[in-house]
LUMLUM-570627 format. One record per residue (C-alpha): residue in one letter; x, y, z. Coordinates in steps of 0.1 Angstrom, whole numbers, padded with zeros to 4 digits, always signed. Example, Ala and Ser with C-alpha at 12.3 -4.5 7.8 and 13.67 -1.06 7.14 Angstrom:
REM LUMLUM-570627
a+0123-0045+0078/s+0137-0011+0071/
This chain:
REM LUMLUM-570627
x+1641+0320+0735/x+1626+0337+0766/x+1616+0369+0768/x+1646+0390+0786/x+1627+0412+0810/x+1656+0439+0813/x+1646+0455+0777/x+1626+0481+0775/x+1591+0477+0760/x+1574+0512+0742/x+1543+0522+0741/x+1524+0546+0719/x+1496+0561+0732/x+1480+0573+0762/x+1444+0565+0760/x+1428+0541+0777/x+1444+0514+0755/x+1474+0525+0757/x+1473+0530+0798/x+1458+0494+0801/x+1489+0481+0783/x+1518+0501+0800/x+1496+0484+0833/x+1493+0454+0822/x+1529+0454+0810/x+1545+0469+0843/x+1531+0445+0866/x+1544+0417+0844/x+1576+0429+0852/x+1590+0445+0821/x+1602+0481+0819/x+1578+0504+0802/x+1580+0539+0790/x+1549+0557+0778/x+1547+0582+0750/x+1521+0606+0740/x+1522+0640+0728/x+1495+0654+0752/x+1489+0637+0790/x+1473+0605+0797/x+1434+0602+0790/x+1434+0640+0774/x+1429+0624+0738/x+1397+0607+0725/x+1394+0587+0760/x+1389+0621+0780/x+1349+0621+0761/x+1335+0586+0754/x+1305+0577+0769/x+1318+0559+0797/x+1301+0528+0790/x+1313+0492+0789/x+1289+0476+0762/x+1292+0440+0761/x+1267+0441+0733/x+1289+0439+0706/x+1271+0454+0670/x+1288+0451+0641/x+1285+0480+0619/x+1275+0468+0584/x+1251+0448+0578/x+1215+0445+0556/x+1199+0461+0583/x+1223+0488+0584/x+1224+0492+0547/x+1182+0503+0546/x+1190+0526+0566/x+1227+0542+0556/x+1208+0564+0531/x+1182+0580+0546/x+1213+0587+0577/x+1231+0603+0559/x+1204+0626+0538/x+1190+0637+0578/x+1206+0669+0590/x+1199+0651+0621/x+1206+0613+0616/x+1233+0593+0633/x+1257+0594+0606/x+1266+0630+0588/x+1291+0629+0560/x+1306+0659+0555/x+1303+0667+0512/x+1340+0678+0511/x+1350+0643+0524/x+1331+0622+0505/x+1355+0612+0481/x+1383+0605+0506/x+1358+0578+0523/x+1347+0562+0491/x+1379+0532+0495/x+1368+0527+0534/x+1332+0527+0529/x+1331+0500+0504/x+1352+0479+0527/x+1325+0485+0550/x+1300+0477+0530/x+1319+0442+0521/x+1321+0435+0556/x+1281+0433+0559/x+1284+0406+0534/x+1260+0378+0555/x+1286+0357+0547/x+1313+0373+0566/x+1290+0391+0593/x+1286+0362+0614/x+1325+0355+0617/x+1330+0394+0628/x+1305+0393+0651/x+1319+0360+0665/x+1354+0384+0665/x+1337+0406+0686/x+1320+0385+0711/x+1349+0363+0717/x+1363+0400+0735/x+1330+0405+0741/x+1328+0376+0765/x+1357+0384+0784/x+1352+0419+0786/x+1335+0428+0821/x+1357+0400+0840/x+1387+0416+0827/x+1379+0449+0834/x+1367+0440+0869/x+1406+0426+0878/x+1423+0459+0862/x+1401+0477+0885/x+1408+0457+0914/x+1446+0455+0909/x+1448+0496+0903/x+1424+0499+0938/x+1397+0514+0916/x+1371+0491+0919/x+1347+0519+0926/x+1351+0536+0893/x+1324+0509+0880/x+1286+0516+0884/x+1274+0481+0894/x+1241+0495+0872/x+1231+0486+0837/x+1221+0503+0810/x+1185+0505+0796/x+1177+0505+0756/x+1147+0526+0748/x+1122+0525+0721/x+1096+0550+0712/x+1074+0528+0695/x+1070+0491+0689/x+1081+0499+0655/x+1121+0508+0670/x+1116+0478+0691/x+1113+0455+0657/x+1137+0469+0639/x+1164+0460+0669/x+1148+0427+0670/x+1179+0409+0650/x+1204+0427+0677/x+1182+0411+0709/x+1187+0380+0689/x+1222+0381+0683/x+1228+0387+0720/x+1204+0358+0726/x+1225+0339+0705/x+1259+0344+0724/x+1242+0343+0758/x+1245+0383+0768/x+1218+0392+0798/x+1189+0414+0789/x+1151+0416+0802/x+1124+0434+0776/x+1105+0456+0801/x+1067+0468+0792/x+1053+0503+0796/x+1047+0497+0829/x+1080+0488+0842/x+1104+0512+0827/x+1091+0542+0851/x+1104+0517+0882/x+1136+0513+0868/x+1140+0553+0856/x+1113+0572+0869/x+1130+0599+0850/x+1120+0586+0814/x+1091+0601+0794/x+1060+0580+0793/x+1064+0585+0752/x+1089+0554+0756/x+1068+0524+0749/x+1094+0496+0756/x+1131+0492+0767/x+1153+0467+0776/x+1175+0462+0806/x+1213+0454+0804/x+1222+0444+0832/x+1260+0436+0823/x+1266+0464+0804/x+1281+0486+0834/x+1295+0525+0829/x+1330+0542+0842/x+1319+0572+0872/x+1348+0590+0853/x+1366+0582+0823/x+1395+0602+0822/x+1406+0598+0858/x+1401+0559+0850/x+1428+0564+0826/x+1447+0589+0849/x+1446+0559+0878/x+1462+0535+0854/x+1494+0557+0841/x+1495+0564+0877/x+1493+0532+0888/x+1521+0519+0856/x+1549+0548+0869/x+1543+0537+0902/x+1554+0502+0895/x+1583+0523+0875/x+1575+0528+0843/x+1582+0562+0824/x+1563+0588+0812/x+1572+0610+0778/x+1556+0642+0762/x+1561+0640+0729/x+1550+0629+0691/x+1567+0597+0674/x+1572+0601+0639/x+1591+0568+0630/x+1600+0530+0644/x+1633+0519+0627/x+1650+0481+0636/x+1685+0477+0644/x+1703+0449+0635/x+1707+0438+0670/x+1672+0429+0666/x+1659+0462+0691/x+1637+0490+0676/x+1647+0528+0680/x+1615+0549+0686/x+1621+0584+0672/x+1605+0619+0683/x+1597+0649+0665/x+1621+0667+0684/x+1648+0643+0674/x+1650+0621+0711/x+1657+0580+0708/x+1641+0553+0728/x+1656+0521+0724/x+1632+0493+0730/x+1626+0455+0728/x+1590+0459+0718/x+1572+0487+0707/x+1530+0486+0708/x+1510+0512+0686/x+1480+0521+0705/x+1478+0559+0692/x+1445+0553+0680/x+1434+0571+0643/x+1471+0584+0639/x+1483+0548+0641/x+1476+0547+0605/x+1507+0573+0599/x+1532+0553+0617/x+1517+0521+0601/x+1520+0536+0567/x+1561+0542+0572/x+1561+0510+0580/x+1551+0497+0550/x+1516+0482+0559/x+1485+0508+0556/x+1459+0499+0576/x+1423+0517+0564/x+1421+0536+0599/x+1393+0560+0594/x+1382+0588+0621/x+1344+0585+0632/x+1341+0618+0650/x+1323+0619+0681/x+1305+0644+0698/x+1289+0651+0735/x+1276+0672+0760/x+1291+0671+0795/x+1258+0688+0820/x+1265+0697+0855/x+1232+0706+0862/x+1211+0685+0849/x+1182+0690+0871/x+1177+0650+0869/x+1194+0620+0887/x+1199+0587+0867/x+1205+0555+0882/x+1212+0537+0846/x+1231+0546+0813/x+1206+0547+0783/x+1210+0541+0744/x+1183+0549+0723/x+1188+0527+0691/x+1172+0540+0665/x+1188+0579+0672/x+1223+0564+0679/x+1233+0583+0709/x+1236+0578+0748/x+1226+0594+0776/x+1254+0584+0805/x+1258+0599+0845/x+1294+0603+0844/x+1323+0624+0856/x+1299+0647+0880/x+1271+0649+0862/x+1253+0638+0829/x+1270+0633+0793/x+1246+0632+0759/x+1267+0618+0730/x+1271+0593+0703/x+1263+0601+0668/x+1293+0596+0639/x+1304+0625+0617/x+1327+0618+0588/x+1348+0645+0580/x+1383+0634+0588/x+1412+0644+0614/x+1411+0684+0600/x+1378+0698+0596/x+1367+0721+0628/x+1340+0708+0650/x+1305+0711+0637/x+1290+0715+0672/x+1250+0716+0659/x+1257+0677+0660/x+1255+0677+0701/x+1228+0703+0702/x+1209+0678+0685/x+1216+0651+0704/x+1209+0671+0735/x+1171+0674+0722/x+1169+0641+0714/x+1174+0634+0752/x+1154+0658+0763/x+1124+0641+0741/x+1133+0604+0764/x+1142+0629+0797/x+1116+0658+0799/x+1132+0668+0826/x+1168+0673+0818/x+1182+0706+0812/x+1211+0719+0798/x+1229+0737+0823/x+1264+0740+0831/x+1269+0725+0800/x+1304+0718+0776/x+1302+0702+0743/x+1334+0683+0731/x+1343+0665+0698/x+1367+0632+0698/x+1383+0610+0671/x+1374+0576+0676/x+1396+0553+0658/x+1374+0531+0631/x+1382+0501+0609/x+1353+0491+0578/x+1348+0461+0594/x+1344+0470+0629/x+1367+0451+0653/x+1400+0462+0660/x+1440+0455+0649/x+1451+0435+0677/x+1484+0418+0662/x+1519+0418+0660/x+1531+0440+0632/x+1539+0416+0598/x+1566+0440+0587/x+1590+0449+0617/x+1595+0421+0646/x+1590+0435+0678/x+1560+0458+0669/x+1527+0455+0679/x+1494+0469+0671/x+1465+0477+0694/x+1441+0502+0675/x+1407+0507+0657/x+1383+0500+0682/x+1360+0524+0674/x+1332+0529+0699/x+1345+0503+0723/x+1380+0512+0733/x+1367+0515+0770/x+1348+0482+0770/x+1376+0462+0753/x+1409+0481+0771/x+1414+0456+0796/x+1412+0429+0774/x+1434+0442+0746/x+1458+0449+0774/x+1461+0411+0788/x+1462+0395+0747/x+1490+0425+0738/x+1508+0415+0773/x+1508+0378+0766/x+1523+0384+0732/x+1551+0406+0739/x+1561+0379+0763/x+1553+0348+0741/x+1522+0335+0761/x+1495+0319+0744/x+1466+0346+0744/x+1430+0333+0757/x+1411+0344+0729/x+1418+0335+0691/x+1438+0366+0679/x+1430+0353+0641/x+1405+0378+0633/x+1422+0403+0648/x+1457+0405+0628/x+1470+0435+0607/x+1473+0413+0572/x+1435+0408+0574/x+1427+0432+0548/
């Protein structure tokens, strides 16, 4: 039975998942109302590190498991779990740890590539179809190594992008000072991505695409859904905290970490953990970069974005409730400084977001298997920007009944 386009599709979630989709959704001619409890792109979207990295990572792994305990013993490692949480992420973190399993890493990380893949292309056409195209820096990002030591240990990562065809160019000594002149001569070897583009700001990308969605006509809402609940005429009635009703067709959870409560009332928990992330948003740098920067083996980014430069990265476990811990950035800002000599901390704001993260690192894309009609989009962890676009054409094609392009499989609720 077609799809009748006169009922009203719901979506939860106003990050730059959930804006992608209320797009994406709009322009296909259904009509879409858009619910958060704060305004579009002020959530975890407002502070990632505007980068769209096509060089998907899985986040177990034998390599990842040498190193999980001397992370998590360093006060300034890339991975800090909080002792009062510990026992809460003992059930995720041996999922996590299953997922390394060499016999399943190679079918996540062929999950992830197959968005992977389509990633930049995708994004390119939202852009274009919003009249954004300028948001995207048409530079890459560099990967930088200390030693030749670092280098090695990313040697099976170079190799897994080799391996799925991503783009990259190992430059010597020599060469990196050409490409960012600002970069300490202490960096002995980095590698040039050239696909791996960054967002000139963020949060007014995901302002542009709300923007763009309730100017095609679909509706805006303030407020925080506690419940879904099916009617027997086969619609679902999304209720609010302050006791409104939307009657919809479909309904598509993209609330990132707090997905899990709404998942949870409807009978199918999904182990949704918060990875929180941290940066530092400088105005006056007293630097200019041409290129976003990663430095492996510290786990953190150094991106020019929104005005001026952002330092972040790092994962803290301490779920939704703890207060910020904001040493975590002041670190990271150091770290910078080591690969930047030049950069300075002025004008400087530190932030802390909740990126949404699942054990085995690739995201719920998949109609609900308890209630027909919903739809998951969530637990993306540190690539909801690269993958939005995406997500927003697969979640598209199945509220209508399309065949998506990629092999959803991998990506279905009932996985776990």
């Amino acid at each position: 039975m077609a799809y009748e386009t006169k009922k009203r599709v719901v979506v939860v979630g106003a990050g730059v998942i959930g804006a992608s989709i209320a797009f994406e959704l709009q322009r296909r001619g259904l009509a879409v109302t858009l619910i958060d409890k704060g305004e579009p792109g002020r959530g975890t979207s407002f502070g990632n590190m505007a980068s769209i990295a096509l060089d998907f990572a899985a986040g177990s792994g034998p390599s990842t498991w040498k190193k999980m305990p001397g992370w998590l013993i360093d006060p300034e490692g890339p991975v800090w779990l909080r002792p009062s949480y510990a026992a809460k992420m003992l059930p995720w973190f041996l999922r996590f740890l299953a997922a390394g399993r060499p016999s399943r890493l190679r079918a996540i990380e062929d999950a992830g590539m197959s968005l992977s893949q389509r990633a930049l292309g995708d994004f390119r056409e939202m852009l274009q179809a919003i009249g954004a195209a300028e948001l995207m820096t048409e530079e890459g990002c560099l990967a930088i190594y200390e030693t030749e030591a670092e280098f090695a240990a990313d040697r099976d990562h170079l190799a897994m992008m080799q391996r799925y065809g991503l783009e990259f160019e190992v430059l010597s000594k020599g060469a990196i000072q050409y490409y960012e002149p600002a970069l300490s001569p202490v960096i002995a070897k980095a590698v040039l991505l050239p696909d791996n583009k960054s967002i000139r700001d963020p949060y007014q990308l995901v302002v542009k695409l709300a923007d763009a969605a309730k100017a095609a006509g679909a509706i805006f809402l303030s407020g925080a859904v506690r419940n879904i609940e099916r009617k027997g005429d086969g619609t679902s009635v999304v209720l609010l905290e302050d006791n409104s009703r939307v009657e919809a067709g479909s309904v598509i959870l993209a609330a990132g970490v707090h997905t899990r409560f709404l998942a949870a009332k409807l009978g199918e928990p999904i182990p949704l953990e918060t990875e929180r992330g941290y940066h530092t948003q400088i105005m006056k740098p007293g630097i200019s970069m041409r290129h976003s920067m990663i430095w492996p083996a510290r786990a953190f980014m150094v991106t020019p974005t929104a005005g001026g430069i952002r330092v972040g990265g790092n994962v803290e476990l301490a779920g939704l409730d703890a207060a910020p811990d904001f040493r975590r950035p002041r670190v990271l800002v150091r770290h910078a400084q080591r690969a930047l000599p030049g950069l300075k901390a002025e004008e400087a704001t530190e932030w802390m977001g909740h990126r949404p993260a699942l054990p085995d690192t690739i995201p719920i894309i998949s109609p609900s298997s308890k209630m027909p009609g919903v739809f998951y989009a969530t637990g993306h962890g540190h690539l909801g920007l690269t993958y939005a676009a995406t997500t927003a054409l697969v979640i598209a094609d199945m509220v209508v009944g399309a065949e998506p392009p990629v092999d959803m499989t991998p990506f279905r609720i009932d996985r776990y």
